[in-house]
N, C-alpha and C positions, 0 to 999 in steps of 0.2 A: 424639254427637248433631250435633254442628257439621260434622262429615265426610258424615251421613249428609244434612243439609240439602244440604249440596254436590254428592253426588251426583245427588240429586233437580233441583237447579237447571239441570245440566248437562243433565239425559234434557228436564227443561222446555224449555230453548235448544232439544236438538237435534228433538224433537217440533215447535214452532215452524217454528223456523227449520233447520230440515232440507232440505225442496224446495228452499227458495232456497237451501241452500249448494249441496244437489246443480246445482240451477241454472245456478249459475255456471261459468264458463269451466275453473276450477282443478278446481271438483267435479264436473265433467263427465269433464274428461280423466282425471282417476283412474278415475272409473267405468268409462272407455272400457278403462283400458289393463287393469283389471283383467277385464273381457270377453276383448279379445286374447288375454290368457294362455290362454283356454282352447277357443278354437279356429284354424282351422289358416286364418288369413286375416289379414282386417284390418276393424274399423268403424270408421268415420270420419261422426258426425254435428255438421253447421255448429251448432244451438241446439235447445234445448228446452225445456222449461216443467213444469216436475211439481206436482203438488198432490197433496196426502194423499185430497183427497175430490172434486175439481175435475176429473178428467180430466189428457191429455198431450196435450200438442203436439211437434210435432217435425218438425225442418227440417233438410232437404240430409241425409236420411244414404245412405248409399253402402258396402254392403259387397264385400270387395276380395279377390280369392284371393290363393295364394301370389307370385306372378308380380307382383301388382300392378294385375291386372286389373280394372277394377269388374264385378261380375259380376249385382247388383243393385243399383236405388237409388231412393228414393223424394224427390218434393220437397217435398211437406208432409203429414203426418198428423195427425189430429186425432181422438183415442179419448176415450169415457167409461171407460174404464179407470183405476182410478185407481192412486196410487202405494201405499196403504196392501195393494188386490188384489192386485196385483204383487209386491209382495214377499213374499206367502203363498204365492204361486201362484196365482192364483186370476185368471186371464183373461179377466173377465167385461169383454166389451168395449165392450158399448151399439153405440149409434150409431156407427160409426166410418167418416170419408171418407181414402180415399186418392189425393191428386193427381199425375198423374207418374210410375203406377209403372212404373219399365223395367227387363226384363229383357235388360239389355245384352251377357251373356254367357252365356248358361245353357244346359250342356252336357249331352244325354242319350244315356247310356250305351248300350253295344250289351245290355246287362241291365238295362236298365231306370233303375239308378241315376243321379243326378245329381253335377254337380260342387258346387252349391250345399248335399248333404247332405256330400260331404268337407267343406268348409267347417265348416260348422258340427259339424262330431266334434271331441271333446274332444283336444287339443294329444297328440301321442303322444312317447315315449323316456323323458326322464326320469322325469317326470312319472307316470307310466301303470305306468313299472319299479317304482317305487318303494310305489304300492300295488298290485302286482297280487296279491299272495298274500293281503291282507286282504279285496280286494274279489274274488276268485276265487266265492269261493259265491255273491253277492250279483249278481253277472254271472251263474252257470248257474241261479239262480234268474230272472232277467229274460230266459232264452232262452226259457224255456218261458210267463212272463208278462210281457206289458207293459203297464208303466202307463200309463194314457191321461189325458194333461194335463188340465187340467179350462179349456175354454175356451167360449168365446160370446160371439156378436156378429150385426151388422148389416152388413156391410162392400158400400159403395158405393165402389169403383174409377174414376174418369176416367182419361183419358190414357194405359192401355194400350198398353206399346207394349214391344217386347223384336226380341233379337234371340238365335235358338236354332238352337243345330247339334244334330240327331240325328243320332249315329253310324251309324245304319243306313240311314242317306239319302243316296244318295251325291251330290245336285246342291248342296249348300252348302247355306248358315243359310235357314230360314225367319225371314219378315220380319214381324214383327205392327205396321201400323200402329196409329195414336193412336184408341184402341177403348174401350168401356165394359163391367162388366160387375157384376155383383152376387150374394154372398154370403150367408146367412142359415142361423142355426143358434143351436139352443141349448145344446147337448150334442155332443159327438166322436162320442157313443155311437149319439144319434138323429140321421134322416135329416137331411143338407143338401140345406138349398133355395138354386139358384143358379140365374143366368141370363148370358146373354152374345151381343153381337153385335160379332163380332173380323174386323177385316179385316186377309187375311192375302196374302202373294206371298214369291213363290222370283226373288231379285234377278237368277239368273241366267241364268233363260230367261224371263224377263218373266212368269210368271204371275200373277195377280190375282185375289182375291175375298174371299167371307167367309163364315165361317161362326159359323151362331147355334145356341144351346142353351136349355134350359128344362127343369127338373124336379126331382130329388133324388136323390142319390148317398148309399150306406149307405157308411162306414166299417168294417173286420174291426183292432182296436188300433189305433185310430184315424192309421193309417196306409194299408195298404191298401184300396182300391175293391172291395164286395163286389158283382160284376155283377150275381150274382142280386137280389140286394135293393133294386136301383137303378132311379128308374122317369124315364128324359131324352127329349124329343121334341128332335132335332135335325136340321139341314140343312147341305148347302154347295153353295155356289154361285159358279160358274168361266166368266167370258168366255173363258178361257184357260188352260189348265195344261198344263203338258209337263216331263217326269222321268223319269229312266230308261228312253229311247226310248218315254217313252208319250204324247201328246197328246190331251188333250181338249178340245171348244169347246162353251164357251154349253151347259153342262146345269147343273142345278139337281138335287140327289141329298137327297131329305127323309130322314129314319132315325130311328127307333123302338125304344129300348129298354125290354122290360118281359119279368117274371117270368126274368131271365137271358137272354132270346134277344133278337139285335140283327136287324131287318129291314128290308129295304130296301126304303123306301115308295115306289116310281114304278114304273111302267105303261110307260114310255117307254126306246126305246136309251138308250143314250150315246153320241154320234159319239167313236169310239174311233179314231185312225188313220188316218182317214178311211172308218173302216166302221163296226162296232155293236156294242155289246158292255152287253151281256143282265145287268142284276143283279138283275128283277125274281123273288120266289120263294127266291132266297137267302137265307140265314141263318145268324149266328155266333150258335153255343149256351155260353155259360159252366157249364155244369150242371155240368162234372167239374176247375169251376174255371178250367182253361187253356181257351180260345178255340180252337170247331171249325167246320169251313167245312159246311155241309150245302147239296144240291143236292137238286132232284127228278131222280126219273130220268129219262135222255135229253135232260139238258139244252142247249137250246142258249147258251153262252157269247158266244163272239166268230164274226162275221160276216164277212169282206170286208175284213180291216182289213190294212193294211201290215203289214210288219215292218222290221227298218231294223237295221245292228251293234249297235247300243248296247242296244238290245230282247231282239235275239239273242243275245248272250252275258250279260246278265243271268238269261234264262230256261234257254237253251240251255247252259250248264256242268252243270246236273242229267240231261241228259238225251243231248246226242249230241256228239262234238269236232267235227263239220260246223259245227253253230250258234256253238261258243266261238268256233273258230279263225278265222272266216270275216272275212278284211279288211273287204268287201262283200256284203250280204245286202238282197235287194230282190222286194218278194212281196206277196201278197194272199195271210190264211190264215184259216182256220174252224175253231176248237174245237166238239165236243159231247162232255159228260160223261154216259156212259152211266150211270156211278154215283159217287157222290159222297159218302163216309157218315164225317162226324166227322173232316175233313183237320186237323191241327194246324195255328192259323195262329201258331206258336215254334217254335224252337228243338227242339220234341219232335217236328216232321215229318221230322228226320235221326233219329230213332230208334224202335226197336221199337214206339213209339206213335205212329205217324206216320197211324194212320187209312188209309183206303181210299178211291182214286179212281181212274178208267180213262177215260182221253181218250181222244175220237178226233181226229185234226188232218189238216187239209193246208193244202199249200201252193202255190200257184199263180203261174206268171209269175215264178217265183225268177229272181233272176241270183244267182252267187254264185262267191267266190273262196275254192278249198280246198286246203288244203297235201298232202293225205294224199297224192295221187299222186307229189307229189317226194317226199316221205317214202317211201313205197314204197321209189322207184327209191335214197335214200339208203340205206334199211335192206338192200336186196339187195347195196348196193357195199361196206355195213362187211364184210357176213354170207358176201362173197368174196374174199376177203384183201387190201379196199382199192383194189378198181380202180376207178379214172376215168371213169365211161363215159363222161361228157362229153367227154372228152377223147378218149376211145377211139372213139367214135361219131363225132368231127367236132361236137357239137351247138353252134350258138350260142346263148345267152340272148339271149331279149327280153325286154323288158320294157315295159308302157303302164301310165300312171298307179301306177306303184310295185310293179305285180303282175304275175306272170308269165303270158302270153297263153294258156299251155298248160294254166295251171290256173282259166280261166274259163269258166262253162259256165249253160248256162239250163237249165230243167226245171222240175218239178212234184212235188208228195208226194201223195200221195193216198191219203187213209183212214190214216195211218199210227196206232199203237196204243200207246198209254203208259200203265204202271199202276204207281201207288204203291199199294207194302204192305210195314210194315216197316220203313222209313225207305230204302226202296230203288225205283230206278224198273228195269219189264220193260219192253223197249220190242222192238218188230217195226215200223222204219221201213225203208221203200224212196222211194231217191231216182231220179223217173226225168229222167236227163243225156240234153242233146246241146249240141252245140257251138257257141259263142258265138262270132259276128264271122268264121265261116269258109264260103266259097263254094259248098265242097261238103260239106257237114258228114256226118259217120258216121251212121248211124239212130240214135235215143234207147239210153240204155247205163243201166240198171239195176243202181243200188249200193246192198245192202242189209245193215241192221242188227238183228242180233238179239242179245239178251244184257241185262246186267243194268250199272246202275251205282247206287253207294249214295252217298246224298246228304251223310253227316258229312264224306266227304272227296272228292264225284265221283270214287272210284276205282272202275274200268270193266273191265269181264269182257266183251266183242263180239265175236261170230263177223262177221267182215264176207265182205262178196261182192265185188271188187270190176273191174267189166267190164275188159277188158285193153286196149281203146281207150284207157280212161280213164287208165292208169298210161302208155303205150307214146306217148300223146300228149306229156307231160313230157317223152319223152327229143327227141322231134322225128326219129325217123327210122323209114322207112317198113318197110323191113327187118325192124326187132324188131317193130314193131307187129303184122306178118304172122303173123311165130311167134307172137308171143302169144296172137293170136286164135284158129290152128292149136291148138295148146297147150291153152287154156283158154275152149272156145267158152260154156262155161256161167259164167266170169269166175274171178277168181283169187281164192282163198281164203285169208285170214289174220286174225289177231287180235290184238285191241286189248287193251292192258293198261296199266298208268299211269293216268292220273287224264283229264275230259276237258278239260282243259287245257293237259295235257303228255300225250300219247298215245304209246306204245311201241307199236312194228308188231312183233309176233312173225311170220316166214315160216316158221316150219316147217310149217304148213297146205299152205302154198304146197309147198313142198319134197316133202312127203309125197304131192301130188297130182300130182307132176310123175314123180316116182318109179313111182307107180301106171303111168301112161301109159306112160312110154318103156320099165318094167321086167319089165310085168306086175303081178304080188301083191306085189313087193319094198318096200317102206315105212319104211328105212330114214331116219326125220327125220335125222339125221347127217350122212348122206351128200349133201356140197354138191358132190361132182366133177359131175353133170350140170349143173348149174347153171351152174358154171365151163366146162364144156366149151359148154355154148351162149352164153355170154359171150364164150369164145376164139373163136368161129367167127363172131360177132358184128364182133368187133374186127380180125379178120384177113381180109382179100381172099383169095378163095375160089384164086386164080392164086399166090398165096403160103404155101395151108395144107401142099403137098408139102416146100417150102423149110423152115416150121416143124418140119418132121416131123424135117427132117434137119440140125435146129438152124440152118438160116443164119436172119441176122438181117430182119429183118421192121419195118415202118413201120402204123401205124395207119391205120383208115378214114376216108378225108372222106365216105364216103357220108351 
């Protein structure tokens, strides 16, 4: 009886006087370490205040990745939450102000995931080893259901403010200043009501602005965002944005989510580049879940607008190695989307569901620097047991502003045709060249591309065209040029293989057409001695090819 009063007296203490021991400094830091144990970081909170039926307070807490990073941290909260809810589980939060909250490090995956959900997963090796075979069911029973916490609250946020790298972003962290914004729900299950007005900038091309929200988001295990179910009126609005060669100034872009389709509310361009670029009509449909881009047909896109490197080979590696490879790219161009129907905007547009789309583009007033022509001229010198023409030819490099004179050129595209289906683009682009910075320039020179490349890895299948001015320029001597144009008045034919980033010049097109010509029907790809033989005669002054004939020694061309 004496034992059992004892017991009793002790649950009395700790019933009492519980919050306050947790309270204190000693019962805090136990609490805390026993958190640590079970996930893959660190919390570190200055004080706090518990009460069995009063609400929590709590100040300075700070949670830290593995590194030691703070990666969020708050500086004061204050919940009707109480401590007896809490330890049921039972998250019923009331009123709840959060001041200070920064997301100082928060890291979002190129899948979406975050570093703040590593964090918070339960501590792995030992630990995890040692029950996995009891908790093995109990895990593929929670693949196919998850439980959804049972939570609610009021949540007013001040002081907004984080700093966030998206992986898929390539200009660095978005910047959220000191912003407000507000939370409301009664259930995980049913719709959240939330609002928000976030001023945001990209620190390092100075863009500025902000974007506001209003409405109610459905939860799918109270995890996922169920688009369909979700009904947000939002906006943003940009004195200035620029990223991934894109610039925009002074628009305002309102957007409207309801019954799963997102659209885009304004009437108005967007100065894109210095031209226009068309969203009104537009639409991302969540109906098959993943996010698809719908156009009317004939639409018009972009207007007038520049292009620039960084633009160009962000877009350009899907579609031609002119745009990857290009040092310098300088233009005014015009999309219209003839058809447009359910483009994947994930990871599913590299694949067999990548939806259907067919642009038309050009481009205008290009200046542009491309390698393919010394590429050429190198893939003919491996594919002839290693000759030098350079060398052989006399030719000297020049070189302005880090680029070689021979491979710069102005021109135009116009109308060219590109169509995703499949996770692959068909394209039929013609580039029409003439020569840049030269006195008496050749007539425009017509390089064109037909063929396929697929998006999971821009690896490329191209029948190219390519004018003989255009390669014969590279070497800088007047001679080859002749023949070549002799040779090949309708341009030299070869193809692209490799990826468009790293492009392999296959010449046996070239080879096999050269053969035609000097042999008749003969079409031997193999056979590189004519090839060779117009290289030796290249290389040899025409007063020393008898000398050759009867082995005396011979000296190279300056011509």
């Amino acid at each position: 009886m004496r034992s059992l009063l004892g017991i009793i007296c002790l649950l009395l203490v700790g019933v009492i006087f519980g919050p306050t021991l947790a309270s204190s400094g000693v019962g805090r830091r136990l609490i805390l370490s026993q958190i640590n144990r079970h996930i893959q970081g660190k919390l570190d909170i200055t004080d706090w205040s518990l009460h069995w039926t009063g609400g929590i307070e709590v100040r300075g807490l700070c949670l830290y990745d593995q590194q030691h990073v703070p990666v969020v941290s708050i500086e004061k909260m204050h919940t009707q939450l109480t401590l007896w809810n809490a330890l049921r589980s039972r998250f019923h939060c009331g009123d709840t102000q959060l001041d200070g909250l920064d997301l100082a490090h928060l890291v979002i995956h190129r899948d979406g995931s975050t570093n703040l959900e590593q964090i918070l997963k339960n501590q792995p090796a030992a630990t995890m080893a040692a029950t996995t075979a009891t908790t093995h069911a109990a895990h593929h029973t929670a693949e196919h259901h998850h439980e959804v916490p049972i939570v609610s609250g009021d949540f007013h946020i001040a002081g907004l403010k984080g700093n966030i790298l998206y992986e898929r972003f390539k200009d660095g962290p978005i910047i959220i200043d000191p912003s407000d914004a507000h939370v409301q729900f009664a259930d995980l299950n049913q719709p959240i009501t939330q609002s928000g007005n976030v001023a945001v900038r990209i620190e390092k091309s100075a863009s500025s602005g902000t974007v506001t929200w209003k409405g109610q988001i459905k939860l799918l295990d109270g995890q996922r965002v169920d688009m369909a179910a979700s009904q947000i009126d939002a906006s943003a609005a940009f004195d200035h944005f620029e990223a991934g060669g894109v610039t925009l100034e002074k628009f305002h872009l309102p957007l409207k989510l309801a019954d799963g389709i997102l659209r885009f509310e304004t009437n108005t361009p967007i100065t894109f580049n210095g031209g226009q670029l068309n969203l009104h009509g537009l639409t991302v449909n969540w109906a098959s879940g993943d996010p698809r881009l719908m156009a009317p047909a004939n639409y018009v896109l972009v207007h007038d607008a520049s292009i620039n490197p960084l633009l160009g080979d962000s877009l350009g590696k899907y579609i031609n190695p002119v745009f990857t490879n290009t040092r310098r790219a300088e233009g005014k161009f015009d999309v219209i989307l003839p058809e447009c129907d359910g483009v994947a905007l994930s990871d599913l547009i590299k694949t067999e569901q990548s939806g259907t789309f067919t642009a038309i583009f050009s481009l205008h007033d290009m200046n542009i620097v491309n390698p393919l022509g010394s590429q050429m001229i190198s893939e003919v010198r491996k594919s002839t047991g290693g000759l030098n023409l350079a060398k052989m030819l006399g030719v000297k490099t020049t070189t302005r502003n880090g680029a070689k004179d021979a491979d710069v050129f102005d021109g135009e595209i116009d109308k060219a045709s590109v169509k995703l289906e499949h996770g692959r683009i068909d394209e039929d682009i013609t580039l029409q060249l003439s020569e840049s910075n030269v006195s008496n320039p050749a007539p425009p020179m017509l390089l064109r591309f037909i063929g396929q490349v697929k998006l999971h890895d821009q690896s490329q299948k191209l029948d190219v065209t390519l004018p003989a001015h255009f390669v014969s320029r590279s070497i800088g001597n007047k001679q080859f040029a002749e023949l070549l144009d002799d040779l090949f008045p309708e341009g030299i034919p070869i193809s692209l293989r490799g990826t468009t980033k790293s492009p392999k010049l296959d010449i046996s097109r070239t080879i096999v057409r050269y053969n035609k010509k000097s042999k008749g029907d003969h079409s031997d790809k193999d056979d590189l001695k004519p090839l060779n033989d117009l290289l030796d005669q290249l290389a040899v002054p025409a007063k020393h090819r008898a000398a050759k004939g009867t082995g005396a020694s011979t000296e190279p061309s300056t011509n």
